[in-house]
C-alpha positions as CSV (number, residue, x, y, z in Angstrom):
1,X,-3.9,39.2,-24.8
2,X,-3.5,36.3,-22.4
3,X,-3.4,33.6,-25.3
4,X,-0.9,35.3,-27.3
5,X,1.5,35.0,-24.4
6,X,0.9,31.4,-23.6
7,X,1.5,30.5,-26.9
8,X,4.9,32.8,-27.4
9,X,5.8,30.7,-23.8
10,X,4.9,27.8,-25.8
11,X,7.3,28.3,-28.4
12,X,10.2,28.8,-26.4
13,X,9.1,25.9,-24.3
14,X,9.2,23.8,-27.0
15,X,12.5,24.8,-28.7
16,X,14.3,24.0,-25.4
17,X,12.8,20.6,-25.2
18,X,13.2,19.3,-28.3
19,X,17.1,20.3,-27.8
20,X,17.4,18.1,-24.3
21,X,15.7,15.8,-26.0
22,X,18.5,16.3,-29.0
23,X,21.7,16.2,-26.5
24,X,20.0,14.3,-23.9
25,X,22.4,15.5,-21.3
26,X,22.8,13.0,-18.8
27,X,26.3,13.1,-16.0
28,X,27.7,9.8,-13.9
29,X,29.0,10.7,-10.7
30,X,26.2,11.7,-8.5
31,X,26.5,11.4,-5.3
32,X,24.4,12.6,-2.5
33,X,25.8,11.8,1.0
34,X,23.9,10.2,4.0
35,X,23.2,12.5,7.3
36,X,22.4,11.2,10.3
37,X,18.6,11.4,10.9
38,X,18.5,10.5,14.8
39,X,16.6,12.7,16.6
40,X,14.8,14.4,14.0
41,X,10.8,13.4,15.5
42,X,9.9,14.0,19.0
43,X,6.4,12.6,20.9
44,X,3.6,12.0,18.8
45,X,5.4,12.7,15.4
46,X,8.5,10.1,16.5
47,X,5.5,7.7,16.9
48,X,4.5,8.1,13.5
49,X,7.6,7.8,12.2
50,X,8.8,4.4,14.1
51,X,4.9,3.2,12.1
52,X,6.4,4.1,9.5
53,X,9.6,2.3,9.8
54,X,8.3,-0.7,11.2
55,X,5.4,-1.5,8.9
56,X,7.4,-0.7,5.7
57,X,10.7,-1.4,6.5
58,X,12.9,1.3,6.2
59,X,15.1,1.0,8.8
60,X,18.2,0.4,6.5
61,X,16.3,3.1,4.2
62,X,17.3,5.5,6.7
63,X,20.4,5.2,7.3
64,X,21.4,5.9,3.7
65,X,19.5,9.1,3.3
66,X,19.9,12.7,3.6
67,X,17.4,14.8,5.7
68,X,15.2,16.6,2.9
69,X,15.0,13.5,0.9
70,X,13.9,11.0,4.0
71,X,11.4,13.3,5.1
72,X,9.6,13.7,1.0
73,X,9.7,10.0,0.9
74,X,7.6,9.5,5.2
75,X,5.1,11.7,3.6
76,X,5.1,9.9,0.2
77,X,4.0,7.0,2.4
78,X,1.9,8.5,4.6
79,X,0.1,9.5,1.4
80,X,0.3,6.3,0.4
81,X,-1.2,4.9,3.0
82,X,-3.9,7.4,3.5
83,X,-4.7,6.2,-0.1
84,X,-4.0,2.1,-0.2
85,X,-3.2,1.5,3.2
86,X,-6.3,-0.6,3.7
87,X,-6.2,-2.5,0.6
88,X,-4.4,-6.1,-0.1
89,X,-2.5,-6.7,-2.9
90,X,-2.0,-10.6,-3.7
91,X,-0.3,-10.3,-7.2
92,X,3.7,-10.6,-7.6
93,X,5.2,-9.4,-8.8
94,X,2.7,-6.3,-8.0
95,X,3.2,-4.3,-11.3
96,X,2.7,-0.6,-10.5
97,X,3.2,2.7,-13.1
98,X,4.4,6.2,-11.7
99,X,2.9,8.4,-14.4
100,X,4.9,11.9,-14.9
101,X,8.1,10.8,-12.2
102,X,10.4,14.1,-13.1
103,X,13.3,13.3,-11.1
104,X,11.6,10.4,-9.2
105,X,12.6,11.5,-6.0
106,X,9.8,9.3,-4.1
107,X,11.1,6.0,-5.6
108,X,11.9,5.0,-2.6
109,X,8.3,5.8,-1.0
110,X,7.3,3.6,-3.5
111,X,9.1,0.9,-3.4
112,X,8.7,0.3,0.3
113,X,5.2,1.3,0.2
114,X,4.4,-1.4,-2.3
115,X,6.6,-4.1,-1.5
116,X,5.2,-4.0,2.1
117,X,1.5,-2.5,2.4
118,X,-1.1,-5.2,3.9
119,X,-0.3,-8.6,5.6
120,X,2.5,-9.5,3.8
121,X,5.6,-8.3,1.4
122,X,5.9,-9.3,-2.1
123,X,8.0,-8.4,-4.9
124,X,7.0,-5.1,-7.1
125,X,8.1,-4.2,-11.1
126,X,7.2,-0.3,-10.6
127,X,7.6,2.0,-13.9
128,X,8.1,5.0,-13.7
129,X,7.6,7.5,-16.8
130,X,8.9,11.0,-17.7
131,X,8.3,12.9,-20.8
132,X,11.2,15.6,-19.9
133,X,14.1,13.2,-18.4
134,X,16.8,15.8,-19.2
135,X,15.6,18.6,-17.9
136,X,19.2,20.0,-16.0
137,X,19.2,21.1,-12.5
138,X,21.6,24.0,-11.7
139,X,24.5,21.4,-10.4
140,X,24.9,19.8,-13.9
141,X,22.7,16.6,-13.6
142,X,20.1,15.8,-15.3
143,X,16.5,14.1,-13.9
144,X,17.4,11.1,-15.7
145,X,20.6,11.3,-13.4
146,X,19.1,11.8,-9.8
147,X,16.3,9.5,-10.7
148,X,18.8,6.5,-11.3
149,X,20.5,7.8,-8.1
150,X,17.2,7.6,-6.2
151,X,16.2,4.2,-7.8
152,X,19.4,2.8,-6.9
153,X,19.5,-0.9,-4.7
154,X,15.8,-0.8,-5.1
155,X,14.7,-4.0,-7.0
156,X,12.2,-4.0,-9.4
157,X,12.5,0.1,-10.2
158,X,12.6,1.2,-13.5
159,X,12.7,4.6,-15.1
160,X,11.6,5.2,-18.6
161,X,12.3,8.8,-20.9
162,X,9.4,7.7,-22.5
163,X,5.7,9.3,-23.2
164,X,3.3,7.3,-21.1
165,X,0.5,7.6,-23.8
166,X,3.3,5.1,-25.4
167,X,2.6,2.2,-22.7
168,X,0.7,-0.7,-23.4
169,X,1.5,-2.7,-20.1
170,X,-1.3,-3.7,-17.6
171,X,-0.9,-2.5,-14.1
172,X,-2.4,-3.1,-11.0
173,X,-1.9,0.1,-9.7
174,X,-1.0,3.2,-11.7
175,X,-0.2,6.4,-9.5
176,X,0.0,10.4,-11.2
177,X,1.1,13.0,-8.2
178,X,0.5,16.4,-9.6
179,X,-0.5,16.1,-12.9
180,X,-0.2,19.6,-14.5
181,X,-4.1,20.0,-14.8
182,X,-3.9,23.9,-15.7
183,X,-2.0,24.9,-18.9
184,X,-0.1,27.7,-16.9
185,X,1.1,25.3,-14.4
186,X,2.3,23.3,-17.7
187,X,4.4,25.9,-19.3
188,X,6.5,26.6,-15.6
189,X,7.2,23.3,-16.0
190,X,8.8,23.5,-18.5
191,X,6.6,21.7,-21.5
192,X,5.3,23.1,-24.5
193,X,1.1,23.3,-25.1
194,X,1.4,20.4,-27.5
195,X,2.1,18.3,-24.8
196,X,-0.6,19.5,-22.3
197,X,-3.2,16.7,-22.4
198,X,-4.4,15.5,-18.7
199,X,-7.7,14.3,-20.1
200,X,-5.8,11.6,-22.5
201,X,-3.4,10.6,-19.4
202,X,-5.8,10.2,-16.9
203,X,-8.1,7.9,-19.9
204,X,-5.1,6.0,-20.8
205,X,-4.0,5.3,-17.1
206,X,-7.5,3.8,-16.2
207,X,-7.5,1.5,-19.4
208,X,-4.3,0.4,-18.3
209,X,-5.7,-0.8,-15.2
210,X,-6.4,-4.3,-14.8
211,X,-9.8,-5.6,-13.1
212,X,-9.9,-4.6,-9.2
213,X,-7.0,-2.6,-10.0
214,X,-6.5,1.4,-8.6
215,X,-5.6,4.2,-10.0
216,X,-4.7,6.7,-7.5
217,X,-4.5,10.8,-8.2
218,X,-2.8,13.3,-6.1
219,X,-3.2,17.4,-6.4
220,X,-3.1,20.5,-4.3
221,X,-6.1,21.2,-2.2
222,X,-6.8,24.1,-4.5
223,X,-7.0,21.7,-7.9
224,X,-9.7,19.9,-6.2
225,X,-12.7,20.9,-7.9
226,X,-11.1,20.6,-11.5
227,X,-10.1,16.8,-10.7
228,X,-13.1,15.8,-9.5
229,X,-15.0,18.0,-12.4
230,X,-12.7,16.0,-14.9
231,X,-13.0,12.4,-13.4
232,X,-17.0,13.0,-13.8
233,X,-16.9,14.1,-16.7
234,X,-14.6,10.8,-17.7
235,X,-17.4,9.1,-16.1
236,X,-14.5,7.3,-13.6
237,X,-15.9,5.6,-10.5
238,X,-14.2,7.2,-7.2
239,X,-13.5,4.4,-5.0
240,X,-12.1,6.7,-2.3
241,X,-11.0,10.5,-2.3
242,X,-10.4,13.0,0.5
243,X,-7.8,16.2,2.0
244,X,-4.7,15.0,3.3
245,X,-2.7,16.4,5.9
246,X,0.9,14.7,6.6
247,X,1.3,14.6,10.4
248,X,4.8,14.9,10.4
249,X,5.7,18.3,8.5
250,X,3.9,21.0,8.1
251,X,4.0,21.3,4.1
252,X,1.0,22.2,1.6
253,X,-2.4,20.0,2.0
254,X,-3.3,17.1,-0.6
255,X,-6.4,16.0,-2.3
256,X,-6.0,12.4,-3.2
257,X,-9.1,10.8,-5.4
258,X,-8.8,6.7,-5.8
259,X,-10.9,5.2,-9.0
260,X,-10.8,1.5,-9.5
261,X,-11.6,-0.4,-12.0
262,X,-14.2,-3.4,-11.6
């Protein structure tokens, strides 16, 4: 009973993308004012935040951003840095792929996190990749559209409406933050069943990987199991996994598993 639904989901799923993928609806115009984010941390949490600020220089950062989207992007990097925070990266450009970006509201998490993590700063190509770009939000833009907007004055940033099975580029790093690792999860989003294939994207981001390089993986506490289960079963070295917590809001817990490639 359950199959037959998925797959009527399915259909529907698919006729809708293949027509944004037909009009690819994409609006200029977007505009998404600053706030003023003074005051928003208090004792140990404002600590955390100036660490934030000062070791990956967002100061400026700040000052253009609105609330919601400031506080996504500390606990991008606290992420981040729960992840990579330890590691050194000595090519540059550092060349870095965001696998499955949607509206690629972390690009600046990124950007900062890589340009400035260890000892020194360096400049960073990062890709990032979206097989539904014009997927519309209920204000008329598309993803395509807010991920420009959030990519915006950040050298290096790239966002491509392209499948990532597609790329052929060596990275040093290649990140995936909630992969859709259950088929249900798949369908909300918004993507048919023919294009539900973790297994080849997580393959196809290690081989991308250039020697010493990381591939980093981040899910909900409760997908932990079936990541780890599927990393063995790729027979993928974990260099470094664990729960994550951010200690600045209180939002959902992470599990973040690091494989490198030697």
């Amino acid at each position: 009973m359950f199959k037959p639904i998925l797959s009527y989901w399915s259909f529907w799923n698919s006729l809708a993308f293949r027509l944004r993928n037909l009009l690819r609806f994409s609006r200029s115009g977007l505009n998404i004012f600053p706030e003023d984010l003074e005051g928003l941390f208090a004792g140990e949490k404002l600590e955390k935040e100036s660490f934030l600020i000062d070791r990956f220089q967002l100061a400026s950062y700040k000052k253009r951003e609105k609330k919601e989207n400031y506080l996504d992007n500390l606990l991008y990097l606290e992420l981040l840095d729960f992840c990579l925070g330890d590691r050194e990266f000595s090519n540059e450009p550092l060349r870095v792929l965001d696998v499955g970006a949607r509206d690629w509201f972390y690009a600046g998490a990124l950007w900062h996190f890589f340009s400035f993590a260890g000892d020194s700063s360096r400049s960073v190509r990062v890709t990032g990749f979206e097989l539904d770009p014009y997927l519309t939000y209920i204000d008329g833009h598309s993803r395509l559209d807010f991920a420009r907007f959030f990519s915006r004055d950040l050298p290096g940033m790239d966002y491509r409406s392209i499948d990532f099975l597609l790329c052929e580029e060596k990275a040093d790093v290649v990140t995936i933050f909630h992969p859709f690792l259950r088929s249900y999860e798949h369908l909300e989003g918004g993507l048919p069943l023919s294009c539900f294939y973790p297994k080849d994207l997580i393959l196809h981001s290690y081989s991308l990987l250039k020697e010493g390089g990381y591939l980093v993986i981040v899910n909900f506490d409760y997908e932990t199991k079936m990541l780890l289960e599927l990393l063995e079963e790729l027979g993928m070295k974990v260099f470094r996994r664990g729960d994550w917590f951010s200690e600045l809001a209180d939002r959902p817990a992470r599990h973040a598993a690091v494989v490198t490639k030697e």
